[in-house]
N, C-alpha and C positions, 0 to 999 in steps of 0.2 A: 907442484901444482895442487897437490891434495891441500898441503897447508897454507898458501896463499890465495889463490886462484877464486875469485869470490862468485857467488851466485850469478848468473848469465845477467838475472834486472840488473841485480850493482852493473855491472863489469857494463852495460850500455847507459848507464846514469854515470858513471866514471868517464867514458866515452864525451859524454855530452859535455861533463864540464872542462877534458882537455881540450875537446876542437874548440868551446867556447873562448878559455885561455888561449887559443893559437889564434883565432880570429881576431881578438885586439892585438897582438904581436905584431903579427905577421899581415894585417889588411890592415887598409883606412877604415875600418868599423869599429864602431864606440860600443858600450854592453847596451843599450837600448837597442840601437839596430842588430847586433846580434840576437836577443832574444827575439825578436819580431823576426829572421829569417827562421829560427826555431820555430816560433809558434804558426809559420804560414806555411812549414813543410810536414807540419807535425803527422796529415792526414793523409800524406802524398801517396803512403802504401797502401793504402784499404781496397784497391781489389788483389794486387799480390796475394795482402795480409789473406784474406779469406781465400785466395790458391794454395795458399800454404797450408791454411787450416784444412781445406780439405785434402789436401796430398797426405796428410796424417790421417785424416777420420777415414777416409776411402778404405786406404793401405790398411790401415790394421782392419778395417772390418771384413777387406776382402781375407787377410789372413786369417783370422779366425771363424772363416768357413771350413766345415769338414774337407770339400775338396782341396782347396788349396793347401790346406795343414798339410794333407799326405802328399802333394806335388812335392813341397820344398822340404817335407821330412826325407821325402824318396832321394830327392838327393842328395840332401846330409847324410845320410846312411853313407854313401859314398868315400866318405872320411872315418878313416879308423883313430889316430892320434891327434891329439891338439896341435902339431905341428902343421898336419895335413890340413888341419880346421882352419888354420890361422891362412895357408896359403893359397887354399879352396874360397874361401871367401873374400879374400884380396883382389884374386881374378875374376870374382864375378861382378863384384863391384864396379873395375877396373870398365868391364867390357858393357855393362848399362847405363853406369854414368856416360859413356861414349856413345851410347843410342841416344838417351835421353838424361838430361839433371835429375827431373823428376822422379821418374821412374829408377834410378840407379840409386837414390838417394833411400826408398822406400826398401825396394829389391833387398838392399844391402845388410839393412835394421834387420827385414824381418828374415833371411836367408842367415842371419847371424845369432840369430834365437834360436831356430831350429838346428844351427850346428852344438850351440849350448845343451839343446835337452838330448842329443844323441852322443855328440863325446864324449868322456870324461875326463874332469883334469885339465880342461880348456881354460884359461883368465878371461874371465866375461868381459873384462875392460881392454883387454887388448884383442879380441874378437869382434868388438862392437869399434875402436877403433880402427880395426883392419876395414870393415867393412867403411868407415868414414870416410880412411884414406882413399878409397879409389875415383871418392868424387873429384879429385884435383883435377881428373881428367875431362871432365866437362867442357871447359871451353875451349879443349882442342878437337872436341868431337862434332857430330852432326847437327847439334840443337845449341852448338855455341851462337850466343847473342850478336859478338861481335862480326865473327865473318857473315853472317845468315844478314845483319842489316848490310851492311856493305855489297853485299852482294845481289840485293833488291832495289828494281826502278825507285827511285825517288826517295832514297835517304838522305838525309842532312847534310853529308858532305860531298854528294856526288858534283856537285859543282866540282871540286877541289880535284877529287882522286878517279871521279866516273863510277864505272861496277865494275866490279872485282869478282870474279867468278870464282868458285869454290875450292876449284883444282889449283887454284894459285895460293891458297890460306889452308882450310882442311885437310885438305890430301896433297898442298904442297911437300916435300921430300921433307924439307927440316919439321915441319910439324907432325910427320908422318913419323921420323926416330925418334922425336920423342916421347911419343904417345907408347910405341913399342919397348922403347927404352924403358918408361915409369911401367911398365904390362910386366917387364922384366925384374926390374932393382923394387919397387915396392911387396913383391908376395916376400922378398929375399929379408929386405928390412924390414919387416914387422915379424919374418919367422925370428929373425935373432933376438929381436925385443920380447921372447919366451922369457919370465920370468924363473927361478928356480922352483924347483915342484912345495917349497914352504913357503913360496913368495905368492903361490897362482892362490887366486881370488876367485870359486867355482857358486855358482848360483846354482839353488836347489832347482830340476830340473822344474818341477812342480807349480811354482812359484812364475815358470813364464806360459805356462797351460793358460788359452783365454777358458772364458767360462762356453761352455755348449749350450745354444738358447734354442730349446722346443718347446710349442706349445706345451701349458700346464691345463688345461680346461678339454674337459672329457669332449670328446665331440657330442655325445645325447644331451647336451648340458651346455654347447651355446646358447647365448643369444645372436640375434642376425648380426652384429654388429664384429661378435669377437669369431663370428664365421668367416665374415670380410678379413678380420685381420688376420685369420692361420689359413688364408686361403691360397695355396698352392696357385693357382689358375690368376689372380691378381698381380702376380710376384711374377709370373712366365711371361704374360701378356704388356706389361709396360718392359720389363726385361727383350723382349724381343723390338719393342720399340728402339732403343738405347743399342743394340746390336745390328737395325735396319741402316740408323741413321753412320752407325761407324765402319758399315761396309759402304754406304754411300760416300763417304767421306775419307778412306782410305782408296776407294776407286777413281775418285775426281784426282786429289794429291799426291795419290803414292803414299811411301812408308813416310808422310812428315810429321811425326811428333811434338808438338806442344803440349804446354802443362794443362789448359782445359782439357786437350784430347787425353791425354794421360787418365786427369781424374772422371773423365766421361769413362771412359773405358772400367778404370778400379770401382766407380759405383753401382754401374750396370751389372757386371759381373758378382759383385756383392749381393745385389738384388737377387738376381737369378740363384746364386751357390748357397743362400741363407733358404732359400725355398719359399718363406711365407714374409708379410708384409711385419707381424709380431717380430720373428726371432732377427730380423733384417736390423728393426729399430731400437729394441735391443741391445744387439752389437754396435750399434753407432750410440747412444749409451755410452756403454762401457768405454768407447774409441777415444771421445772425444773431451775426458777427463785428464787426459796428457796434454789439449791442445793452449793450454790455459800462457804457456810462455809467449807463445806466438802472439797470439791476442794483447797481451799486455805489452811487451817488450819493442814489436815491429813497427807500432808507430813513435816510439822512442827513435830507432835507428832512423826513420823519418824525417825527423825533426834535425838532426846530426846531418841528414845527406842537403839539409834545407838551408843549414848555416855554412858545410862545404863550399854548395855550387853557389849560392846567391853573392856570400862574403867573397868571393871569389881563392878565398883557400885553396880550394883541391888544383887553381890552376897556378897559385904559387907552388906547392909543392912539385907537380908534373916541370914547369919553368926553372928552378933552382937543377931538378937532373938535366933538362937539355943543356943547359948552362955549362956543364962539365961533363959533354959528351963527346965523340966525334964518330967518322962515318962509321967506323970500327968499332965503339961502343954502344952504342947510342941502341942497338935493340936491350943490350944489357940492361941499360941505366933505365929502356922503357919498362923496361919489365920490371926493375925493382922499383919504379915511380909508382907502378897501378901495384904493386902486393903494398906498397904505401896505402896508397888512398883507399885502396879497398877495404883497407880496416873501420874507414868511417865511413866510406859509399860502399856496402856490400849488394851492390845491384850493378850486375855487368851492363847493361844496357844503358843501368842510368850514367855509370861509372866512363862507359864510351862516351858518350854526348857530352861529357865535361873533360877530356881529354884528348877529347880526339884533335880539337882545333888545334891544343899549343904543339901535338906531337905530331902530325901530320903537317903543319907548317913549317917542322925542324926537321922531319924526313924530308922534305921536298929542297932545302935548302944545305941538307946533307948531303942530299943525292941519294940516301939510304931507300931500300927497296918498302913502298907501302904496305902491301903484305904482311910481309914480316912487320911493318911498326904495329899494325890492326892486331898481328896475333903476340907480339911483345905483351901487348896491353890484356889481351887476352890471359895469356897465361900467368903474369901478374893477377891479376881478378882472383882467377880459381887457385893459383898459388896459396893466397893467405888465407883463404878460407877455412885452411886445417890450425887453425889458431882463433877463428873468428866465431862465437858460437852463435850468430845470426843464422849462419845455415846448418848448424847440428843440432838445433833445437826439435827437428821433427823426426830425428833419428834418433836421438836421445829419449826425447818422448815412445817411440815403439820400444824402444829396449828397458826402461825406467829405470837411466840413470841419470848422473848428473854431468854437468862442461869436466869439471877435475878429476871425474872419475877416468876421462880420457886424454885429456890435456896433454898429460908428460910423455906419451907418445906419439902425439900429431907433431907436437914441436921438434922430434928428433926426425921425423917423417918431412916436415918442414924444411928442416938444415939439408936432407937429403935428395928431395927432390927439387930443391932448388939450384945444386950445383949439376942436376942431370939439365935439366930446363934451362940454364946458362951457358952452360957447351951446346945445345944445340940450337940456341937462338945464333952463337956466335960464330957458332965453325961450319954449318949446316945452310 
């Protein structure tokens, strides 16, 4: 991976030119009509794109506030050996990304930097991978895209399947061991992928220190202006705003997490833990100099999910696995169809809505249980993502490193939890 593996733009401009190549193949579209499904998706992701961007600038600014620093140092302390590091941070990953994408995604970067400045000896690139791998578990948890629409009045397919309640997909039995299962074989498979002690690749700890921003202007010595800005009392006062409205909003819904609420929450608290309205902006500054892949890269994948779903691609590929499935495969083959498509649709929601007709018309004709076909598809999604660096681009950004510097351990993470995720689609 180090020596092939190219820069995350290539590797989604590479992207662009295979699905382009497969759409004259494989669909009745000529290369005019494919670049016109290109250029009329290319914009599709622009408020994602800026969720994203802020799931990064939030997250690190909330971490380099003082309090938070000592939260997640207080727990890496915890960890005496890189071994302990590697399997400490695997589980927590494991258990956030299952609250929330978001939040597990962020959790895990910055929970992984703080094990780096307190162990020694740790491989920063298999720490920062450990902490990747546990977002697989996203879309069998609570904030998965797939069962949460399905299981809401008035989605796309209710005609076809009705609602589907949650205890049937999430906390059905088979989704339930295997979520447990990867809780289990993932801290195991990344402790063995310890390099030898001349192999580990150790970051100065120094080097992931953010900077400390306090006021520099004497207080006898403002002006009213740079009063406003280190003003304590400015920073509490909209800070308690942002914590009125998230106690109103966790009272109406209960614990339900989304990526606004997510980044409503890491800003507020940001605000408030930085203390002044200066040292806040500041650190969002400093944050948002990682957020530059995202920005440029997301409406690339855009444009790629635009020539998928319009060429009608993503539903040859999903039609060629029912093709060769039967009632005993066929969650199999759903599930290796979406870690397919997901390499070019990396948006579970979008990813559903272009898959769900051909595969929900071949469970119904299978007899095969829906559920399971919804979270086949699911688990496919977040499957490939440890290969995909559409979604490690904001974890990579908090840690500053690069897709290759992790690559060659997602992919053995890859081979592994795909044969857990296969037995329990089939046997479960």
């Amino acid at each position: 991976m180090q020596r092939y593996l190219p820069d995350p733009f290539l590797f989604v401009i590479i992207l662009t030119f295979v699905v382009f190549g497969l759409g004259l193949i494989f669909t009745d579209n000529g290369p005019y009509q494919m670049v016109q499904h290109w250029g009329t998706g290319f914009w599709g992701l622009l408020t994602f794109s800026m969720q994203m961007v802020l799931v990064l600038v939030t997250g690190h600014v909330l971490a380099s506030s003082a309090i938070f620093k000592k939260g997640l140092g207080a727990l890496a302390s915890l960890s005496k050996t890189p071994g302990q590091a590697i399997i400490y941070v695997t589980v927590v990953s494991v258990i956030a990304s299952w609250i929330n994408w978001g939040f597990g995604l962020v959790i895990g970067a910055l929970f992984a930097k703080e094990l780096a400045k307190k162990v020694q000896n740790v491989d920063y690139r298999l720490l920062i991978a450990s902490a990747y791998s546990g977002f697989i578990v996203w879309h069998g948890g609570i904030s998965g895209s797939v069962p949460l629409t399905i299981a809401t009045k008035g989605h796309f397919s209710e005609a076809m399947i009705g609602i589907i309640p949650t205890n049937e997909t999430i906390f059905a039995t088979f989704n339930v061991v295997i979520v447990i299962a990867l809780l289990i074989v993932l801290p195991v498979i990344n402790r063995l992928m310890m390099p030898t002690k001349d192999q580990t690749v150790t970051v100065d700890p120094a080097l992931l220190e953010e900077n400390n921003f306090q006021a520099a202007a004497l207080e006898g010595k403002m002006t009213p202006a740079e009063r406003l800005e280190n003003s304590k009392i400015v920073s509490f006062l909209i800070g308690i705003f942002g914590l009125v409205f998230l106690f109103y909003y966790f009272a109406t819904n209960g614990f339900k997490l989304n990526l606004d609420i997510v980044n409503f929450l890491f800003l507020f608290l940001g605000i408030l833990f930085h203390g002044t309205p200066k040292n806040f902006l500041d650190a969002v500054l400093n944050a948002v100099k990682g957020a530059s892949g995202i920005i440029i890269q997301f409406p690339f994948y855009a444009g790629i999910m635009g020539m998928m779903v319009t060429s009608g691609l993503a539903a040859v590929m999903s039609e060629a696995f029912v093709s060769i499935s039967n009632e005993f495969t066929f969650p199999l083959f759903t599930f290796l169809s979406a870690g397919l498509v997901n390499i070019f649709v990396p948006s579970g929601g979008g990813q559903w809505a272009v898959q769900a007709p051909v595969m929900l018309e071949a469970a119904q004709a299978l007899n095969v249980s829906i559920p399971k076909t919804a979270m086949a598809v699911a688990w496919g999604d977040a499957w490939t993502n440890l290969i995909q660096p559409f979604w490690a681009l904001p974890a990579l950004a908090i840690a500053g490193l690069k897709a290759k510097d992790i690559m060659g351990y997602c992919v053995l993470v890859l081979f592994v939890s795909g044969v857990v995720i296969s037995l329990g689609l089939l046997f479960f």
